[in-house]
N, CA, C and O atoms as a printed pandas DataFrame, in Angstrom:
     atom_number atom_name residue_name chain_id  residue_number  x_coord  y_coord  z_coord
0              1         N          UNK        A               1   20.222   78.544  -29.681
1              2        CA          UNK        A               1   20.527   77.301  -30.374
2              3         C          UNK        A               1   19.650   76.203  -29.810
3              4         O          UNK        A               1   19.357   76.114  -28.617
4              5         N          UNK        A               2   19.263   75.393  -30.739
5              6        CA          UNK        A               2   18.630   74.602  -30.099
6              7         C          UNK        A               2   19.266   73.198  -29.377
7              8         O          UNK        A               2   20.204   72.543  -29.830
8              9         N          UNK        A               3   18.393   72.870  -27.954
9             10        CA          UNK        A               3   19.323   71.913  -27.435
10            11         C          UNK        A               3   20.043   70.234  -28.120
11            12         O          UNK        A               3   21.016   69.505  -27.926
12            13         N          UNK        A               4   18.591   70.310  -29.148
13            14        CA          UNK        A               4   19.045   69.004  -29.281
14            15         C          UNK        A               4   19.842   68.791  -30.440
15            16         O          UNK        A               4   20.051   67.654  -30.865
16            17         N          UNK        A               5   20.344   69.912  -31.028
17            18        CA          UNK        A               5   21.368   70.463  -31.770
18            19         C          UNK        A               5   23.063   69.782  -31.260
19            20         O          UNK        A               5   23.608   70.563  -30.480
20            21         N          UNK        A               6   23.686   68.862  -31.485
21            22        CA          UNK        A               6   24.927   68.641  -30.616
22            23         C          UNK        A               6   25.966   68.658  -31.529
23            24         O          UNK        A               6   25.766   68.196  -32.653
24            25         N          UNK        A               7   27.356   69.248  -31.141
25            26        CA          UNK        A               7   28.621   69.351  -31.528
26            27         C          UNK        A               7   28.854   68.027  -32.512
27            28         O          UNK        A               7   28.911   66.877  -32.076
28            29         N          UNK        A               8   28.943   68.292  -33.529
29            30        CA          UNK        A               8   29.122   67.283  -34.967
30            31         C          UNK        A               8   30.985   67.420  -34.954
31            32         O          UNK        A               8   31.609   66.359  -34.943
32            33         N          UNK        A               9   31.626   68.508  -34.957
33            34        CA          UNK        A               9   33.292   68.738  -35.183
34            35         C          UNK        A               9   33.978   68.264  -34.222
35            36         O          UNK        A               9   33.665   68.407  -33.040
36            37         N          UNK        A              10   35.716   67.204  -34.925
37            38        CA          UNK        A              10   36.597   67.000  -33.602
38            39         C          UNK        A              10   36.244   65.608  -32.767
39            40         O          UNK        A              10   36.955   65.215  -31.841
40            41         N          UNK        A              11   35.105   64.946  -33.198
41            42        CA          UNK        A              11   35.117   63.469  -32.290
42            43         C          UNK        A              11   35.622   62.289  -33.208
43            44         O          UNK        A              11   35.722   62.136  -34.425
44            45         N          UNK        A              12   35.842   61.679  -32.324
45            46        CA          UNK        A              12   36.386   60.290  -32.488
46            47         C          UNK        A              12   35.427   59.472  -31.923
47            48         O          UNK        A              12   34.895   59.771  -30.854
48            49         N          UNK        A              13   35.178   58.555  -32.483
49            50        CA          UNK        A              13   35.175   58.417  -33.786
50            51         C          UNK        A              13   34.487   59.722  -34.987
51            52         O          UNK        A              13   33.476   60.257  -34.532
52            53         N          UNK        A              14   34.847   60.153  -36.144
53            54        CA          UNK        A              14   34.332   60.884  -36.996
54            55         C          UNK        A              14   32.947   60.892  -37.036
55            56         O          UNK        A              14   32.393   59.841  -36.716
56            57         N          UNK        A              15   32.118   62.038  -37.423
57            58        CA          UNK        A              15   30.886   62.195  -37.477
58            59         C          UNK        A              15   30.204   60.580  -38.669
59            60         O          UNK        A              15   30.814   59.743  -39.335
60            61         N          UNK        A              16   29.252   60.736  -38.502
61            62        CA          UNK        A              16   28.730   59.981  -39.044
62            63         C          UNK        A              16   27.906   60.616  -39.596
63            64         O          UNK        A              16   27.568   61.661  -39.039
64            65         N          UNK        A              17   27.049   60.132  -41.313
65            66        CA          UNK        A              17   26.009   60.599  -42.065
66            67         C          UNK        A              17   25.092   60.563  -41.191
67            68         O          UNK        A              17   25.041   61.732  -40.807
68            69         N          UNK        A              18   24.347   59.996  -40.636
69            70        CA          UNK        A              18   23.479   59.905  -39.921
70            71         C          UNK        A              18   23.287   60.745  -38.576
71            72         O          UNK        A              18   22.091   60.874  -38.315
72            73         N          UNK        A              19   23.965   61.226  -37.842
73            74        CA          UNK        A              19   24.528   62.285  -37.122
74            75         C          UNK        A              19   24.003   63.544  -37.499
75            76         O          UNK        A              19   23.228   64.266  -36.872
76            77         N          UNK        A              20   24.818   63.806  -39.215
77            78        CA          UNK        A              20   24.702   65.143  -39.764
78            79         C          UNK        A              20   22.891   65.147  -39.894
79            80         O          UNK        A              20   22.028   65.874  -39.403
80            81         N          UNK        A              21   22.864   64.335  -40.514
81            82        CA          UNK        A              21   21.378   64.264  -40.976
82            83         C          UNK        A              21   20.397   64.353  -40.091
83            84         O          UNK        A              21   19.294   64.771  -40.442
84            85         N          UNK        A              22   20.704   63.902  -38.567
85            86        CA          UNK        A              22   19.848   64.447  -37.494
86            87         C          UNK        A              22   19.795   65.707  -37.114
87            88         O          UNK        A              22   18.766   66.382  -37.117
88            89         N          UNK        A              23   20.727   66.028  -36.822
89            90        CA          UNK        A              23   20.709   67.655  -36.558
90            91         C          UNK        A              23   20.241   68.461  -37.639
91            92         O          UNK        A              23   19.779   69.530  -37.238
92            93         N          UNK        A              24   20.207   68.309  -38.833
93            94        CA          UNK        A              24   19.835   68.647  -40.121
94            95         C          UNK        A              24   18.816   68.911  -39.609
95            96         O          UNK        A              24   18.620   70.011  -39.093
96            97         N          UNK        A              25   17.625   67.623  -39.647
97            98        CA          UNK        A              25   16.489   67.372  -39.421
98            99         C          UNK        A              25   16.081   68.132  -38.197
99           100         O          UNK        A              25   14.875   68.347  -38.080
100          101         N          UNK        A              26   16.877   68.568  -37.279
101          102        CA          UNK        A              26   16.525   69.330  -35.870
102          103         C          UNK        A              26   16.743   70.961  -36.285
103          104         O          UNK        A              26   15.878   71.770  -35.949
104          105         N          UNK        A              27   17.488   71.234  -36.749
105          106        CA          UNK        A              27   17.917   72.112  -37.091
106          107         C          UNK        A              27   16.486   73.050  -38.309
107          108         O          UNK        A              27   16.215   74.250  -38.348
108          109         N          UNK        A              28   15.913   71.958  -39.074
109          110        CA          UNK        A              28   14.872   72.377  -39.848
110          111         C          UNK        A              28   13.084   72.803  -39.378
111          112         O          UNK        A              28   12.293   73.713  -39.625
112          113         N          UNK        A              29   13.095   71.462  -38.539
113          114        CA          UNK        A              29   12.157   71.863  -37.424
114          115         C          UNK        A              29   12.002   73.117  -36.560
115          116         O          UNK        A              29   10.985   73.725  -36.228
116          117         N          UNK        A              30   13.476   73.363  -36.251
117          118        CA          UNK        A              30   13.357   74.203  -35.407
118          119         C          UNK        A              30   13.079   75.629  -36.053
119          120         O          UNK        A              30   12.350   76.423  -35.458
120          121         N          UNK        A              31   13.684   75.961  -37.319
121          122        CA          UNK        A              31   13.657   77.370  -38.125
122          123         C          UNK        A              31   12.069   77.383  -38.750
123          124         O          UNK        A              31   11.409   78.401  -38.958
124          125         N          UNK        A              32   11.728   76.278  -38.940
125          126        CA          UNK        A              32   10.228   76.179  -39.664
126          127         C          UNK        A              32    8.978   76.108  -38.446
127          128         O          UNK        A              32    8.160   77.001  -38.666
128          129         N          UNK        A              33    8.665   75.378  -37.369
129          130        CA          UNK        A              33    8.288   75.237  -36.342
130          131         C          UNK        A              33    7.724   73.870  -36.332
131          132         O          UNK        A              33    7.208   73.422  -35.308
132          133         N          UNK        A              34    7.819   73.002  -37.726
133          134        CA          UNK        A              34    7.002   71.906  -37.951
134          135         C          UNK        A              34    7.502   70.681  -37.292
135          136         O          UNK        A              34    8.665   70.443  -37.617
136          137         N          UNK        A              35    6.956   69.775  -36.414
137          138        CA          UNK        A              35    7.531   68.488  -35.825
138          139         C          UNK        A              35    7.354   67.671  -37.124
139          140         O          UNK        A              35    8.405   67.360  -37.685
140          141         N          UNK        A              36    6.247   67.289  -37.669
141          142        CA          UNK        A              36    6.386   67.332  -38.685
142          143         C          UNK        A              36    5.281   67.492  -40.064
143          144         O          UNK        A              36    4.068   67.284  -40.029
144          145         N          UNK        A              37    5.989   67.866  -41.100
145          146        CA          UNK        A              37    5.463   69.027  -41.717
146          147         C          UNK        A              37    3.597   68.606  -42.628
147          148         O          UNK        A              37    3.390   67.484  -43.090
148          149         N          UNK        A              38    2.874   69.364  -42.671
149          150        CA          UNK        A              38    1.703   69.058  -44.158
150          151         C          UNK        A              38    2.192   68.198  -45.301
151          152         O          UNK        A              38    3.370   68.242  -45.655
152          153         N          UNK        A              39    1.294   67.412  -45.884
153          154        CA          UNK        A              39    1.683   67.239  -46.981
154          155         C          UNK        A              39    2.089   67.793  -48.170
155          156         O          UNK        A              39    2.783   67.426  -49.118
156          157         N          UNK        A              40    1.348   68.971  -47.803
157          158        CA          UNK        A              40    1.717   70.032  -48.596
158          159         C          UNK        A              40    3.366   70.802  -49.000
159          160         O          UNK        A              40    3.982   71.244  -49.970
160          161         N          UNK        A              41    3.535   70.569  -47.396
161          162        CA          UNK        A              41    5.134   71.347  -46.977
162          163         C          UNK        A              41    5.932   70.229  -47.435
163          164         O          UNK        A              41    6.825   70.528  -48.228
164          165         N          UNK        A              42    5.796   68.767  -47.055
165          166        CA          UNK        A              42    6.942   67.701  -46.714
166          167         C          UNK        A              42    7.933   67.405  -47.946
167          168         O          UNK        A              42    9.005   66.881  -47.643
168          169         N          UNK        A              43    7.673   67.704  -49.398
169          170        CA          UNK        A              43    8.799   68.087  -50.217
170          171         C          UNK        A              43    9.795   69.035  -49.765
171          172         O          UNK        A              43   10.997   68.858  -49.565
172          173         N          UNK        A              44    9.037   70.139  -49.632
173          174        CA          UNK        A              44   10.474   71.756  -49.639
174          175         C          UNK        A              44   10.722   71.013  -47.855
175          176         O          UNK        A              44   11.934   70.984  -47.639
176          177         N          UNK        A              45   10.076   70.567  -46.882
177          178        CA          UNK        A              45   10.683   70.241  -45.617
178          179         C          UNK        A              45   11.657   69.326  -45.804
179          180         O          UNK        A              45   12.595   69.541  -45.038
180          181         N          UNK        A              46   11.865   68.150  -46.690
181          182        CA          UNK        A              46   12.871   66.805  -46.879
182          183         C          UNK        A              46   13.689   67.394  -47.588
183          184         O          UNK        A              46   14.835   67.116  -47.234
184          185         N          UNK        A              47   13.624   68.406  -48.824
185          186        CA          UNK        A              47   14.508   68.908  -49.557
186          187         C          UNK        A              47   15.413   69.956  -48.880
187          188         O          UNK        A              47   16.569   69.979  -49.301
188          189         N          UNK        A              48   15.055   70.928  -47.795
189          190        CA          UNK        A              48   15.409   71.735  -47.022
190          191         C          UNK        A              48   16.466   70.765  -46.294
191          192         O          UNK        A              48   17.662   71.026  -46.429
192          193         N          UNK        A              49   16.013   69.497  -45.418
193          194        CA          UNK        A              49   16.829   68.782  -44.038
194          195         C          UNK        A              49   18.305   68.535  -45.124
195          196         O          UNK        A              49   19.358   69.159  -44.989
196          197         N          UNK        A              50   17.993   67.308  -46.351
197          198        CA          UNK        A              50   19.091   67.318  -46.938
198          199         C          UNK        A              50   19.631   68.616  -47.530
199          200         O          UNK        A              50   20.633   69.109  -47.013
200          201         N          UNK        A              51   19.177   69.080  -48.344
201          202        CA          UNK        A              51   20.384   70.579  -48.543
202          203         C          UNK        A              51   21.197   70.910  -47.193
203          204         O          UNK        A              51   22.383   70.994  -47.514
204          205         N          UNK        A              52   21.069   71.089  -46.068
205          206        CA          UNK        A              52   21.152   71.442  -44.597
206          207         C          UNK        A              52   22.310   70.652  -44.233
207          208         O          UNK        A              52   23.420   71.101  -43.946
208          209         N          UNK        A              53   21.825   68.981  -44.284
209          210        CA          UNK        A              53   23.018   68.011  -44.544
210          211         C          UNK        A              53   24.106   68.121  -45.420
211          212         O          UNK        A              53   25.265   67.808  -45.147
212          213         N          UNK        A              54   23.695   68.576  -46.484
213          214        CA          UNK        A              54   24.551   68.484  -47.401
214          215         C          UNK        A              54   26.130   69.396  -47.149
215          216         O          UNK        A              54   27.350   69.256  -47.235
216          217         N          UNK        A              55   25.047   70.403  -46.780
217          218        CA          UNK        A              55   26.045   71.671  -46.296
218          219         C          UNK        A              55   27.014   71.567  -45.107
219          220         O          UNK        A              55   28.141   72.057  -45.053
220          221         N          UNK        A              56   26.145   70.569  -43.801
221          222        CA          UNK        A              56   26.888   70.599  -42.970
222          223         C          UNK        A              56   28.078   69.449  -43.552
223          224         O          UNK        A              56   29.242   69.608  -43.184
224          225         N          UNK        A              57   27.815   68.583  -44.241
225          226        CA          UNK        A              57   28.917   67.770  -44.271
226          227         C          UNK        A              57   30.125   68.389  -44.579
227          228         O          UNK        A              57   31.217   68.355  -44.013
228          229         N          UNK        A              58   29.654   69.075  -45.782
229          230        CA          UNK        A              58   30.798   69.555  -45.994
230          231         C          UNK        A              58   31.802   70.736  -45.787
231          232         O          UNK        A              58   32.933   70.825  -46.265
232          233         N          UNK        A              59   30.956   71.890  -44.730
233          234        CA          UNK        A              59   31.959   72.207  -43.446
234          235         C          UNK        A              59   32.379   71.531  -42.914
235          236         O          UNK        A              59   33.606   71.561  -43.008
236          237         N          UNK        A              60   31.891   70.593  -42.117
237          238        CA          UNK        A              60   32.884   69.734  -41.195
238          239         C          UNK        A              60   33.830   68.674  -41.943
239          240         O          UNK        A              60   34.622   68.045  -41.241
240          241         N          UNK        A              61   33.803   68.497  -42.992
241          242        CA          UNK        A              61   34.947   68.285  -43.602
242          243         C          UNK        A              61   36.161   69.054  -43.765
243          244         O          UNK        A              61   37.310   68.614  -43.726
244          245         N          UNK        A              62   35.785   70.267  -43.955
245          246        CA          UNK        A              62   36.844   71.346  -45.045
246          247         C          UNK        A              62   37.127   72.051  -43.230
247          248         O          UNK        A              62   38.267   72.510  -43.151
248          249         N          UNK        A              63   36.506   72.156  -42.195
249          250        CA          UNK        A              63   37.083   72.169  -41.113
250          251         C          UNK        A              63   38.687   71.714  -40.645
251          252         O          UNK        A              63   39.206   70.659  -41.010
252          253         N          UNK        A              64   39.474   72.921  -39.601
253          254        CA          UNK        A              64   40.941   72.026  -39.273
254          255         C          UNK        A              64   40.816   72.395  -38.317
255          256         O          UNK        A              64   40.056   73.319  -38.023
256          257         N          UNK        A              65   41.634   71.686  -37.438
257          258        CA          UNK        A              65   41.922   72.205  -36.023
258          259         C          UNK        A              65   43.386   71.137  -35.404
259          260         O          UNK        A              65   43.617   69.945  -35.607
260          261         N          UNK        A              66   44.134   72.146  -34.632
261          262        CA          UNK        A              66   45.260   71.359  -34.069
262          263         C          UNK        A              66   44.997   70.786  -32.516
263          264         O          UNK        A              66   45.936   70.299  -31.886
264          265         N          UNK        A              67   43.823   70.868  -32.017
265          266        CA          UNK        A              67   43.366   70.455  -31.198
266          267         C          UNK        A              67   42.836   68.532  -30.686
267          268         O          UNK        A              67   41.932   67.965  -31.300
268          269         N          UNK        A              68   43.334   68.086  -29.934
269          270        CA          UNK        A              68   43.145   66.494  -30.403
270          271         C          UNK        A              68   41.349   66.454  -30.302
271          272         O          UNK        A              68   40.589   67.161  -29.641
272          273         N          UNK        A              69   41.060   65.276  -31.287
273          274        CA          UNK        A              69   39.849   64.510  -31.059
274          275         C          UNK        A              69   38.992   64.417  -29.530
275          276         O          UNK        A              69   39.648   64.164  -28.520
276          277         N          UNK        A              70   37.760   64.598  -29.453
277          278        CA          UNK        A              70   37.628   64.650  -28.277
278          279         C          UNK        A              70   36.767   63.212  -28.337
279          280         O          UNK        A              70   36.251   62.775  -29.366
280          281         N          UNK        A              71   36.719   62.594  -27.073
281          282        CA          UNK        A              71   36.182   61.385  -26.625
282          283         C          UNK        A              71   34.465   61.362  -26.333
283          284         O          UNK        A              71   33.811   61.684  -25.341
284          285         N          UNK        A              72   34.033   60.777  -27.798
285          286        CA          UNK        A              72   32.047   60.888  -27.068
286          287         C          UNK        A              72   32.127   60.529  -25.736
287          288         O          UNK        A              72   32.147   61.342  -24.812
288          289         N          UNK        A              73   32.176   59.258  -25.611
289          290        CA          UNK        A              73   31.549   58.772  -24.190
290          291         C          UNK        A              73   32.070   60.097  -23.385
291          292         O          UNK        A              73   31.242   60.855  -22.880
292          293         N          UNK        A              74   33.609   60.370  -23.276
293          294        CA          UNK        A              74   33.693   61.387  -21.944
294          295         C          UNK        A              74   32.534   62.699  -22.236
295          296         O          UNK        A              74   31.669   63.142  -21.480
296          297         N          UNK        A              75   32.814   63.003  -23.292
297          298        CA          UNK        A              75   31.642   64.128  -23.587
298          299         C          UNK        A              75   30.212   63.875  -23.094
299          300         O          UNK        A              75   29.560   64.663  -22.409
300          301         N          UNK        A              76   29.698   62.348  -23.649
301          302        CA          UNK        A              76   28.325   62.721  -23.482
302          303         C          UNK        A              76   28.266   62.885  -21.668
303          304         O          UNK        A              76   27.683   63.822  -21.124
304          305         N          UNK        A              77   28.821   62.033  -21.083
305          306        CA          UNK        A              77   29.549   62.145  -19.637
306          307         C          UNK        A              77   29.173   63.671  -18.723
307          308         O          UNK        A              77   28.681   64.158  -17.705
308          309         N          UNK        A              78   29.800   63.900  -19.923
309          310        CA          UNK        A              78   30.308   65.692  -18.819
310          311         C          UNK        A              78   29.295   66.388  -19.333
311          312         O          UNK        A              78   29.468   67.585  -19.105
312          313         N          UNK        A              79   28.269   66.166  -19.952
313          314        CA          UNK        A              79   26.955   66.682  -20.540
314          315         C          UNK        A              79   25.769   66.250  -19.604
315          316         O          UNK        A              79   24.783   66.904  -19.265
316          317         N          UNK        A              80   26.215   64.698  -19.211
317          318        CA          UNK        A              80   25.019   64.293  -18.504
318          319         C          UNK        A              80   24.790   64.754  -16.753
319          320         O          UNK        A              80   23.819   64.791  -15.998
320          321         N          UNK        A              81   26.434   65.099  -16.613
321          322        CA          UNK        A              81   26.803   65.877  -14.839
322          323         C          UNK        A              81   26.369   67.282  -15.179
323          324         O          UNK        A              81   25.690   68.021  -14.467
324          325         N          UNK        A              82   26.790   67.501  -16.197
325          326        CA          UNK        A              82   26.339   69.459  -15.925
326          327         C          UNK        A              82   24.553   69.271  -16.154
327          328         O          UNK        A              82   23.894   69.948  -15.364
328          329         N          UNK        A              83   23.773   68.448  -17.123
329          330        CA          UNK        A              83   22.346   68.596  -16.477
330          331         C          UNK        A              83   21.677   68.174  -15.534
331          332         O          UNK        A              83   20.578   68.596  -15.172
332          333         N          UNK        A              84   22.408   67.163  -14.997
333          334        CA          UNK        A              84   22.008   66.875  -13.038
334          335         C          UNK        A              84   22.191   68.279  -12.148
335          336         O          UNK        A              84   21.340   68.694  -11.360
336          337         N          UNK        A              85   23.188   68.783  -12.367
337          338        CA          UNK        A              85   23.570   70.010  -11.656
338          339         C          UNK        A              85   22.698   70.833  -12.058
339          340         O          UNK        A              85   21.914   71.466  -11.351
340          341         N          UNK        A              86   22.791   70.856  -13.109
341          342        CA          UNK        A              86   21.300   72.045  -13.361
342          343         C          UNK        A              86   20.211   72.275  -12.998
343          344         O          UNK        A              86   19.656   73.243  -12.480
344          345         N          UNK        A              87   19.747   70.715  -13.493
345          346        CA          UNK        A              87   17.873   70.508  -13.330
346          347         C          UNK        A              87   18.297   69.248  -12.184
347          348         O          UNK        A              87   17.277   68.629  -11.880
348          349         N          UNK        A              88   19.505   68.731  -11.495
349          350        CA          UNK        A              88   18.592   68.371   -9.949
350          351         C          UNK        A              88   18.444   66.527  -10.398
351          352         O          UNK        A              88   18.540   65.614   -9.578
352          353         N          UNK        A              89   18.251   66.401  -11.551
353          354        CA          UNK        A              89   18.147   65.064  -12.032
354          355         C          UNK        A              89   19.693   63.972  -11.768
355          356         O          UNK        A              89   19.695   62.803  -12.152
């Protein structure tokens, strides 16, 4: 998976369009290899990110869980201690 791929389901505040649409956009790069694409490609590449969006929105909508909301800040938090521990930073 790719890293800069991050957990969209379950936060509070709710995902945001813009959110989906990044990872979209990361998510497309990453299956295609393009940072970004030919002129040639950059239709089926923009048409690809939104379809991608489109889709994720609406899993994480039609998504349930009885589990509470989890807190960004604590998240990004406990994301930023486990890569000090890792890489030392």
């Amino acid at each position: 998976m790719c890293r800069n791929i991050k957990t969209l389901f379950n936060f509070d505040p709710p995902v945001t369009d813009d959110e989906v649409r990044a990872a979209s956009l990361q998510f497309v790069r990453k299956i295609t290899g393009f940072n970004k694409p030919s002129k040639a490609n950059e239709e089926a590449f923009l048409t690809a990110v939104d379809e991608v969006a489109q889709i994720s929105r609406r899993l994480l909508h039609s998504l349930e869980t009885s589990a509470p909301a989890k807190n960004r800040e604590e998240e990004a938090a406990k994301a930023r201690a486990r890569a000090a521990e890792r890489f030392g930073t």
